[in-house]
C-alpha positions in Angstrom: -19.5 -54.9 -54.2 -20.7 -51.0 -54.9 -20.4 -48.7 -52.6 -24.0 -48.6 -52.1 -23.5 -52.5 -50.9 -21.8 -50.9 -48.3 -24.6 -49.9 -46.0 -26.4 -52.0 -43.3 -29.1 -54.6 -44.8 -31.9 -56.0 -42.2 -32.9 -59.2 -42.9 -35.8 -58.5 -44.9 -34.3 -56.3 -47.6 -31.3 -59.6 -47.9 -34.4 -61.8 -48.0 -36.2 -59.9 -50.8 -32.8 -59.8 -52.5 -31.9 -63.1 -52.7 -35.5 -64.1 -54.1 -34.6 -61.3 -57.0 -31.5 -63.2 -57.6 -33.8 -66.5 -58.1 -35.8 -65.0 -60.7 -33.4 -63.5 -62.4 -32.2 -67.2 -63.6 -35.1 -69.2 -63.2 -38.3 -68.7 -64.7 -41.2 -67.0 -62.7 -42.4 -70.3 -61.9 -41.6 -71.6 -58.1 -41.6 -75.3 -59.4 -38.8 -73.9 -61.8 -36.6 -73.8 -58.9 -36.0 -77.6 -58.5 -34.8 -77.3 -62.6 -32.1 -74.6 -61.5 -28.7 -76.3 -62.9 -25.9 -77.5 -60.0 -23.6 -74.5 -61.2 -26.6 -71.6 -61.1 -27.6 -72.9 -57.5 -23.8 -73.0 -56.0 -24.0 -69.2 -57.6 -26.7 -68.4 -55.6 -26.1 -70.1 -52.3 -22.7 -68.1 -52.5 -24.2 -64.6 -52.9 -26.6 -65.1 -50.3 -23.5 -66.6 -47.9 -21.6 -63.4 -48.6 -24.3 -61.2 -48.0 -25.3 -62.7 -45.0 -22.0 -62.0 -43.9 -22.0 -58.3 -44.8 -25.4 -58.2 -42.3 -23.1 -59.9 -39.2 -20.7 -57.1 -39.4 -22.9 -54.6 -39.9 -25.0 -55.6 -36.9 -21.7 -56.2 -34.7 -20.6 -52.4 -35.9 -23.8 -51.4 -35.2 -23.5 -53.0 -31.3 -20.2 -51.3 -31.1 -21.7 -48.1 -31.6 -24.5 -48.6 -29.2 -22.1 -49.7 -26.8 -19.8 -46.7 -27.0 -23.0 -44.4 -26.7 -24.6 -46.1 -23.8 -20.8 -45.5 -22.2 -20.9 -42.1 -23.6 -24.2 -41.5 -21.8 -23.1 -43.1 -19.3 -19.8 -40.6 -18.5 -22.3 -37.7 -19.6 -24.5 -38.3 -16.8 -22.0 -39.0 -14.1 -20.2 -35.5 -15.1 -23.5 -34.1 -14.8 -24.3 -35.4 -11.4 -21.3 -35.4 -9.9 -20.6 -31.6 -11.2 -19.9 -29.3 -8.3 -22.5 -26.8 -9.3 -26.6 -27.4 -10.3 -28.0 -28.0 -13.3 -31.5 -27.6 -13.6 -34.0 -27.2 -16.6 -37.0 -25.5 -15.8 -40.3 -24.9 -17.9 -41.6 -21.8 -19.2 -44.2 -21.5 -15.6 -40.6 -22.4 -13.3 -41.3 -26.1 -13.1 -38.5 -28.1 -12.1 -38.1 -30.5 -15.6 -34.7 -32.1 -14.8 -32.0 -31.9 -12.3 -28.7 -33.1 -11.4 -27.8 -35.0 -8.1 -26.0 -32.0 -7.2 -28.5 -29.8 -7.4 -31.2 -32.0 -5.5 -28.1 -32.2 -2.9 -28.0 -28.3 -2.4 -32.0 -28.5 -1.7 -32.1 -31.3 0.0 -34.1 -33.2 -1.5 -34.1 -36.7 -3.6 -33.8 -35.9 -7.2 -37.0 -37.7 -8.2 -38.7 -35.4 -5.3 -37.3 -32.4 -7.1 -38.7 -33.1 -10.2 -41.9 -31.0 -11.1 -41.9 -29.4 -8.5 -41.6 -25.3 -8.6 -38.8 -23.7 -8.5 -40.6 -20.9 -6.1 -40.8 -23.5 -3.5 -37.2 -23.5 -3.0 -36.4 -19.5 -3.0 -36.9 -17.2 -0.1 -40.0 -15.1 -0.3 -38.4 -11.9 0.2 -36.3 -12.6 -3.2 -39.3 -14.2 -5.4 -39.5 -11.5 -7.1 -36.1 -11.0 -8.0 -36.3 -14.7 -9.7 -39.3 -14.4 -11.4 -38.3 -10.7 -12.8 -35.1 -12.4 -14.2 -36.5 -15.4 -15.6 -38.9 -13.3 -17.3 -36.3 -11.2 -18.7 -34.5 -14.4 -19.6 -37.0 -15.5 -21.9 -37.6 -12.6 -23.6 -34.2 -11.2 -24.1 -32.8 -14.3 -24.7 -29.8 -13.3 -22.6 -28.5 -14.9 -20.3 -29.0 -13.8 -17.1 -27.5 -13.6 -13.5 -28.7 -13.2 -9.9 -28.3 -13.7 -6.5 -30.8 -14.8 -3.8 -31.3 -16.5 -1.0 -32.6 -20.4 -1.0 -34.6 -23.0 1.4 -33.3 -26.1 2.0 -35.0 -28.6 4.1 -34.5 -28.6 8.2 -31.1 -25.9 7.4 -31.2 -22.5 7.5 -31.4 -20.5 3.9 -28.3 -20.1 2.0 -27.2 -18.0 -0.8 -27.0 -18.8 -4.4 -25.9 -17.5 -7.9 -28.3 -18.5 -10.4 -26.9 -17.9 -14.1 -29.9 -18.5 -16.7 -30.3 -19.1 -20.1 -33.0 -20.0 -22.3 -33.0 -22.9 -24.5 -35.5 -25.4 -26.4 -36.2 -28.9 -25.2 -36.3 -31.4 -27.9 -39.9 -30.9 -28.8 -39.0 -27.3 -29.7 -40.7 -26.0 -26.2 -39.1 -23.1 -24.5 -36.9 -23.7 -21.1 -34.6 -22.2 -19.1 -31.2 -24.0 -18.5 -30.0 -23.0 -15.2 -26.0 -23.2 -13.1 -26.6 -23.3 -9.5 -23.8 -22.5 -7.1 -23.7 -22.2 -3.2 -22.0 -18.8 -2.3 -22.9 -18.6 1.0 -19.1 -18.4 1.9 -18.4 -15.6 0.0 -21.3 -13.7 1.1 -20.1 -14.7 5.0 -16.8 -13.0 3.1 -18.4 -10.2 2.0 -20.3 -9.5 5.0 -16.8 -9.9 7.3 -15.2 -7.7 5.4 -17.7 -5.1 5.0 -17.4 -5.2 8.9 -14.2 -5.2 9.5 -14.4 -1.9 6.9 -16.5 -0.3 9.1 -14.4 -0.7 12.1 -12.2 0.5 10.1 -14.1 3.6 8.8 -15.0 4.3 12.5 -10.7 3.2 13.6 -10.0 6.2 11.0 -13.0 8.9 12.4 -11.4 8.0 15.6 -7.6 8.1 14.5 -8.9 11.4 13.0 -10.0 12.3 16.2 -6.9 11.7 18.0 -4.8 13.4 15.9 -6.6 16.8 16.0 -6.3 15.9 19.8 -2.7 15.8 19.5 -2.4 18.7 17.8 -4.2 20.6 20.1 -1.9 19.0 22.9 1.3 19.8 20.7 0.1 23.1 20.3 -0.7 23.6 24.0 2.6 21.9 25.0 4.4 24.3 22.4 2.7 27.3 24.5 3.5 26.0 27.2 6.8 25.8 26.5 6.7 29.6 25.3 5.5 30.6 28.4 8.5 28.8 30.7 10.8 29.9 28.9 9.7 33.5 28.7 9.0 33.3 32.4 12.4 31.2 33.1 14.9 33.7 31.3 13.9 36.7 32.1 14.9 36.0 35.6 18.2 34.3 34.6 18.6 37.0 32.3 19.3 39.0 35.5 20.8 36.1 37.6 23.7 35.2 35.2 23.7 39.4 33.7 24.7 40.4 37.3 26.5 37.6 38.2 28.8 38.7 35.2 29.1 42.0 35.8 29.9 41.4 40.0 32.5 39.2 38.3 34.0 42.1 36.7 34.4 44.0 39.9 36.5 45.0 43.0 35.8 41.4 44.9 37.8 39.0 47.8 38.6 35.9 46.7 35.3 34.3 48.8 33.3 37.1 47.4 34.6 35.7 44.3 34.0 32.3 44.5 30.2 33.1 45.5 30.0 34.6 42.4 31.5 32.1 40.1 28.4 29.6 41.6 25.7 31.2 41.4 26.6 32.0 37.7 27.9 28.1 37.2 24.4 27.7 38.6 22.7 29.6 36.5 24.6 28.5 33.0 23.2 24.9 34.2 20.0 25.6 34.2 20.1 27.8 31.4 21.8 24.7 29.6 18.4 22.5 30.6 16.0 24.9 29.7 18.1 24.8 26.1 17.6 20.9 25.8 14.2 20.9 26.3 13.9 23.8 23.7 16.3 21.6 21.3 14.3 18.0 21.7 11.0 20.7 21.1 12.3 22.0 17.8 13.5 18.4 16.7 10.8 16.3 17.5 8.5 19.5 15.3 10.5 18.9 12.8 11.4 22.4 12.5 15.2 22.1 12.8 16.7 23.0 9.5 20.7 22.3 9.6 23.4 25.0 8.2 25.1 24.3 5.1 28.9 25.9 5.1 32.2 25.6 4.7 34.2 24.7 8.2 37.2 23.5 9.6 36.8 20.0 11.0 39.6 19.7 13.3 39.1 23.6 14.3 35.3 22.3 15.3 36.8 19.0 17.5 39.0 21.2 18.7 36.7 23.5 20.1 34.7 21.1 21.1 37.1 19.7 23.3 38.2 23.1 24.4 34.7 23.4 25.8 35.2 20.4 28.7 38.7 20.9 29.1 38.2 22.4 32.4 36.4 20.1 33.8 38.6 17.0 32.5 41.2 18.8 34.4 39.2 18.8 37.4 38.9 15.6 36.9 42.4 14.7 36.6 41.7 13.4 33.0 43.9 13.8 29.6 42.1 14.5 26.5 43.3 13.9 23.0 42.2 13.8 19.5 43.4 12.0 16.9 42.2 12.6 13.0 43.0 9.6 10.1 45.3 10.9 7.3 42.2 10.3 4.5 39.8 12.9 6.6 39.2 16.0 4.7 39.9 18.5 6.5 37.6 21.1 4.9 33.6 20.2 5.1 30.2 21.3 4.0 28.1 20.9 7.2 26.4 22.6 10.1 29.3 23.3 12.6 27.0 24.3 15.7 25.4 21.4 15.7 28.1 18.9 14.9 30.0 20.7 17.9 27.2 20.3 20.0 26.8 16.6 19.4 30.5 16.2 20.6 30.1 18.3 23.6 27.3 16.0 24.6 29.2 13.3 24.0 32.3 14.5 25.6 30.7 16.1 28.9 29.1 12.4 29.6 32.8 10.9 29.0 34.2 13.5 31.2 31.1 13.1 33.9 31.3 9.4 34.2 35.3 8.6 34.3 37.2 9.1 37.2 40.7 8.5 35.7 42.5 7.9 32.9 41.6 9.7 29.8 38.9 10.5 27.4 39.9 10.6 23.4 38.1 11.7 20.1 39.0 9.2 17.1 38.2 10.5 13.6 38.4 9.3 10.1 37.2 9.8 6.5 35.9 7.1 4.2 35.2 8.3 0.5 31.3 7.9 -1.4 30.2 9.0 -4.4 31.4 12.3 -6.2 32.6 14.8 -3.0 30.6 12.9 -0.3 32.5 11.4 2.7 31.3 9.6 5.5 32.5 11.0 9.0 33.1 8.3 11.5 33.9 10.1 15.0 34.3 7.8 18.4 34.5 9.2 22.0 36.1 6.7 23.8 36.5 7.1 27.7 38.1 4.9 30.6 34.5 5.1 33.3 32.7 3.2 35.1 31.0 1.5 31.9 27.1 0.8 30.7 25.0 -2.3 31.6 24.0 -4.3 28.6 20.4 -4.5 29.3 20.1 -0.2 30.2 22.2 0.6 26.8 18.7 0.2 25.1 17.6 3.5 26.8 20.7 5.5 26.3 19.5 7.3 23.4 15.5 7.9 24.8 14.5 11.5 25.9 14.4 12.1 29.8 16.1 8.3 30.1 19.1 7.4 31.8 21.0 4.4 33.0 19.3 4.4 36.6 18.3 6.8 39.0 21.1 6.8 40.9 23.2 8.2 37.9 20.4 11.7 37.9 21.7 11.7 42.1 25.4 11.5 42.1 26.1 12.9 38.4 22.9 15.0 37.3 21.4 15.8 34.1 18.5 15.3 32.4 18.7 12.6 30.1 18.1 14.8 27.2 22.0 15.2 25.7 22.1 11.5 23.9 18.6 12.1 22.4 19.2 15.1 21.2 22.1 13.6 19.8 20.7 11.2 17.9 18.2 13.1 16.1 20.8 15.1 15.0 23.1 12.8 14.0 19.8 11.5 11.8 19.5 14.3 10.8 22.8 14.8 9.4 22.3 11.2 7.2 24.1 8.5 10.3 23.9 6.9 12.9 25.2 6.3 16.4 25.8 3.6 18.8 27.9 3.0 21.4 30.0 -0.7 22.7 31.0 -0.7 26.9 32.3 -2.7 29.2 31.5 -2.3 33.1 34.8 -0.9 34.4 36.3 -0.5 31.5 34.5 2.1 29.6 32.5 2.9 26.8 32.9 4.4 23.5 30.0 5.9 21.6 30.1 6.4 17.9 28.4 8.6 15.0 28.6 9.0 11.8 27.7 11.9 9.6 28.0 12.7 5.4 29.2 15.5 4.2 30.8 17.0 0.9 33.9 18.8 0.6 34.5 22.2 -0.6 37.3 24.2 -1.5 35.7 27.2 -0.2 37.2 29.2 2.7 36.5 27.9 5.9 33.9 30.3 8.1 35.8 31.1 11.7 32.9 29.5 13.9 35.2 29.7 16.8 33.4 30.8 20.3 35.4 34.0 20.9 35.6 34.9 25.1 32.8 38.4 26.3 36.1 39.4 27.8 37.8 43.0 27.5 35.0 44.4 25.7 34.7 47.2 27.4 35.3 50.3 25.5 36.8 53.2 27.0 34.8 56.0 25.6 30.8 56.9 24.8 30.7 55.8 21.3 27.8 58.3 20.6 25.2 55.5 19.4 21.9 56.7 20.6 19.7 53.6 22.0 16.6 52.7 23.2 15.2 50.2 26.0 11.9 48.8 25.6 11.9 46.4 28.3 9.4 46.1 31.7 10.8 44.1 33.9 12.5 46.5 36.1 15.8 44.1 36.6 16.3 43.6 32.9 16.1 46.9 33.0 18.8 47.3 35.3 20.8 44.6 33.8 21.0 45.7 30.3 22.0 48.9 31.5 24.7 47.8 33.2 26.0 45.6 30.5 26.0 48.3 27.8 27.3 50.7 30.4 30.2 48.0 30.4 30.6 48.5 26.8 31.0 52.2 26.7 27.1 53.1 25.9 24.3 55.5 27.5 20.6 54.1 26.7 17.0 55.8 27.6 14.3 53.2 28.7 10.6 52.7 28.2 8.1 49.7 29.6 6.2 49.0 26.7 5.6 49.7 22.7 3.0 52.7 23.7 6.1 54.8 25.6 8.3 53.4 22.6 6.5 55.5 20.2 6.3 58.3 22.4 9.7 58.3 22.4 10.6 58.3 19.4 8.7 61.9 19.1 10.9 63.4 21.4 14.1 61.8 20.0 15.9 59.8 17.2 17.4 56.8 17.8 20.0 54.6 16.3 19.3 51.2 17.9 15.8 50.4 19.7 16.4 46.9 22.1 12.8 45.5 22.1 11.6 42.9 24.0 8.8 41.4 22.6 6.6 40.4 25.4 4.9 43.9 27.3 2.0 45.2 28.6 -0.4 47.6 26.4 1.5 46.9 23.1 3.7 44.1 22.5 7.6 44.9 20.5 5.9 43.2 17.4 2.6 45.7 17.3 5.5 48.8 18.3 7.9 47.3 15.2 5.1 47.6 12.9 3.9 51.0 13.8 7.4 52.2 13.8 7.8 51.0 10.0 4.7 52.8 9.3 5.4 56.2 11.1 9.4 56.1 10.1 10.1 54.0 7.5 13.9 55.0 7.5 13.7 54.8 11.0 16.0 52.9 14.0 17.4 49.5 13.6 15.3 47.4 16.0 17.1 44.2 17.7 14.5 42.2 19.6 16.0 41.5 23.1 13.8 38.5 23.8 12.9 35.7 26.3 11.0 33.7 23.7 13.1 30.8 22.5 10.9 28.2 20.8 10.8 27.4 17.0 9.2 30.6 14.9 10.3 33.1 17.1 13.1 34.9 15.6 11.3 34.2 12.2 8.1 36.3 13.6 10.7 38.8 15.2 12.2 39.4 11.6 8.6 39.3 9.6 7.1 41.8 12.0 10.5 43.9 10.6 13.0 44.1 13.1 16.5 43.7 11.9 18.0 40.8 14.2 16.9 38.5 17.3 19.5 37.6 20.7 18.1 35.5 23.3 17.5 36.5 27.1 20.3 35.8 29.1 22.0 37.8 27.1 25.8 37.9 26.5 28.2 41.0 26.4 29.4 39.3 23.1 25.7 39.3 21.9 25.3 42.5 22.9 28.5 44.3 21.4 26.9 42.2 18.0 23.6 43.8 18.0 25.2 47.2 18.4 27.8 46.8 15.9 24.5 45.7 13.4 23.1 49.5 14.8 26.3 51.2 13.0 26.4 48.9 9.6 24.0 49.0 6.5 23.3 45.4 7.3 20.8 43.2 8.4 21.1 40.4 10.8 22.8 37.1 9.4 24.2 39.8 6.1 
């Protein structure tokens, strides 16, 4: 057989075939049929056997092939309907041509009811023209095409839809649009939640916003406030613990004495609160910046514990220190504050033991490059912490219980203060305790090492200052409050020193035309014109003029720095000390300003 045997024969064309075969070996003639010989007709009968049996297995193919594409159909159409988005085919005026079951489901209807019906029907008539303007733009771009709108479905509220469009050609060659339906109506419930839940937040922020400049104002007030107390609070304990020192100094009986010693014990105390809450101020502004020197470590415990030894004696109490072999000895650090983190520390040991001892443990342990961590425990033998108050311990104004302010004082303040420093200083702290026992705080710190000379920051005693003869320096007052006055007076009268004295920068420059003057102590806060207002003047009238200390009750963050920017030469703190005192003087002699 050819190959062109090969293709499917109907009946008909085998039929016509197998009479071509007959007259090819019989004559024309039907009645020359019955002279065929035995050996022609066997020839024949067998071609027309085998193709007879080419047509059975071309038909049987040719049911195979239907078979697979009614199955093929069959799977197409089940994808189709059972696809979880619409299909829909819609004619060139938005007639609904076809549809699968999914669709019909989303509108609710029966897919036989959906058919030829328009597709305006179903969409909400706020967004028809939305549809129509995109179908229209479907057709003529050729493009395909995407919106969103809202759609009707029977007895159910609208929902929303994305309709992507396309056009196409049915198989007549007539335009249509081919169109994917989805249900988005959870997104959009999405979208619309989180826009509101944005605008709470927009309004959260306006109101955050608000807050904040609230607080600010509040910090700012409080930060006034704070200005205000303290100016109004030294300047009387300026004279209360002044005097007290002086009277200290003089011809008194031992009771006389002893009077003395508590009203300036008294004074210290409160001057020591008033220095907390100034110290919490600065740290929780963020305006504490920490020294960077070279110091002695154990010359800083020392000192430290110097600074509570009376009162552990009063106590009855031993204190010792002990310092590991791998310490450094030599530090890079801010020794004020380190010491005052001890005597906190060490004053609460001392405070709450009645017996035994209280002891300072130290040790080194090596970092990176010249970095050490600083581990330093206080351990005393008192009456012990509660587990459950320990949680407060280190929160401002907080202490154990009430009872503890009654019998032992304080203000709460020392341990968070403390903290902050210890923060600060790159540690931590924490403390273990056992009722009756005692407790032990710990702190660590980091710090580099230097080989740098140590810098002495040793408290040295006010005592025999005095000097025994007028040392000639010519100085200036400019203080109005009339016991200030008094008590300055005295003090540098203590040190071997005459002074004139004015009430305010006005009678400060009018001075200063009747005389020259070596050292001008200015407070800051007076009637008329302030010490700031007199400094600048004073720099613009006599620019080689006086060295000018301001002798000041304000204490807060920014003070000494708007003391020095206004051009005076140093800054010392009312109540002022004999030792601050002889210090600012000693600055009137040098070439130097303060800090040089």
């Amino acid at each position: 057989m050819t190959s062109e045997d090969n293709r499917p024969i109907d009946a008909a064309e085998l039929r016509k075939r197998a009479e071509g075969i007959a007259r090819e070996n019989v004559s024309t003639s039907p009645e020359n049929i019955e002279t065929l010989s035995p050996e022609e007709t066997r020839r024949m009968l067998h071609e027309l056997q085998v193709h007879q049996i080419e047509l059975t297995m071309q038909n049987e193919e040719l049911r195979r092939a239907q078979a697979e594409l009614d199955a093929s159909r069959e799977r197409y159409f089940d994808l189709y309907d059972l696809a979880p988005v619409g299909y829909i085919t819609l004619s060139e005026r938005g007639l609904v041509l076809e549809a699968n079951l999914t669709a019909a489901t989303m509108l609710g209807l029966a897919r036989d009811a959906l058919v030829k019906q328009p597709i305006s029907r179903f969409i909400l008539i706020d967004d028809l023209d939305r549809c129509y303007r995109y179908r229209k733009q479907c057709i003529e771009t050729g493009q395909l095409q995407v919106c969103e709108l809202r759609l009707l479905r029977k007895d159910c509220p609208p929902f929303w839809a994305r309709l992507e469009t396309i056009a196409a050609h049915d198989t007549n060659g007539v335009p249509v649009c081919r169109v994917v339906l989805s249900d988005i109506t959870e997104c959009k419930q999405a979208e619309a939640e989180l826009l509101e839940i944005n605008q709470r937040l927009e309004k959260l922020i306006v109101r955050a916003n608000e807050l904040t400049v609230q607080a600010q104002m509040a910090s700012i007030a409080k930060s006034e406030f704070l200005a205000n107390m303290s100016h109004e609070i030294r300047t009387p304990m300026n004279a209360v613990i002044g005097m007290t020192s002086l009277l200290l100094d003089g011809n008194l009986t031992p009771e006389q004495k002893d009077y003395a010693e508590l009203i300036r014990s008294g004074g210290e105390m409160l001057l020591t609160i008033i220095n907390d809450i100034l110290d919490l101020s600065k740290i929780e502004a963020d305006k504490v910046e920490l020294e960077r020197q070279p110091f002695d470590l154990q010359g800083c415990v020392e000192e430290a514990l110097d600074l509570v030894a009376t009162a552990a004696l009063e106590n009855g109490l031993r204190t010792v220190f002990l310092i590991d072999k791998g310490t450094p000895r030599i530090i890079l650090g801010d020794p004020t504050r380190l010491r005052q983190i001890l005597v906190n520390l060490l004053n609460n040991a001392v405070k709450f033991t009645d017996k035994g001892e209280v002891a300072v443990s130290i040790s080194g342990r090596k970092l990176e490059g010249s970095c050490y961590e600083i581990h330093f425990s206080v351990t005393d033998t008192g009456i012990g912490i509660p587990e459950e108050k320990r949680s407060n311990l280190f929160q401002s104004f907080s202490q154990v219980d009430s009872s503890t302010t009654r019998k032992y004082g304080g203000t709460g303040l020392g341990l968070a203060i403390s903290k902050r420093l210890v923060e600060l200083m790159g540690g931590k702290i924490w403390v273990y305790s056992q009722i009756g026992k005692g407790s032990t705080f710990h702190f660590t710190i980091n710090v580099d090492t230097t080989l740098s000379k140590p810098i002495d920051t040793r408290r040295h005693s006010p005592r025999n200052l005095a000097h025994q003869a007028n040392h000639g320096l010519r100085i200036l007052i400019a203080e109005d409050n009339t016991v200030n006055q008094v008590v300055t007076l005295r003090m540098l009268k203590r040190l071997g020193y005459k002074a004139d004295v004015v009430a305010n920068g006005i009678e400060v420059l009018q001075a200063m035309e009747r005389k020259n003057y070596d050292v001008i102590l200015m407070d800051v806060q007076m009637p008329e014109m302030d010490g700031l207002e007199a400094t600048k003047a004073i720099h613009q009238r006599w620019p080689d003029g006086p060295k000018i200390i301001a002798m000041t009750a304000y204490a807060l963050v920014g003070d000494r720095e708007k003391c020095l920017a206004a051009g005076m030469d140093g800054y010392i703190c009312k109540p002022t000390t004999l030792d601050e005192l002889k210090a600012a003087l000693l600055l009137g002699t040098s070439g130097n300003k303060w800090g040089d």
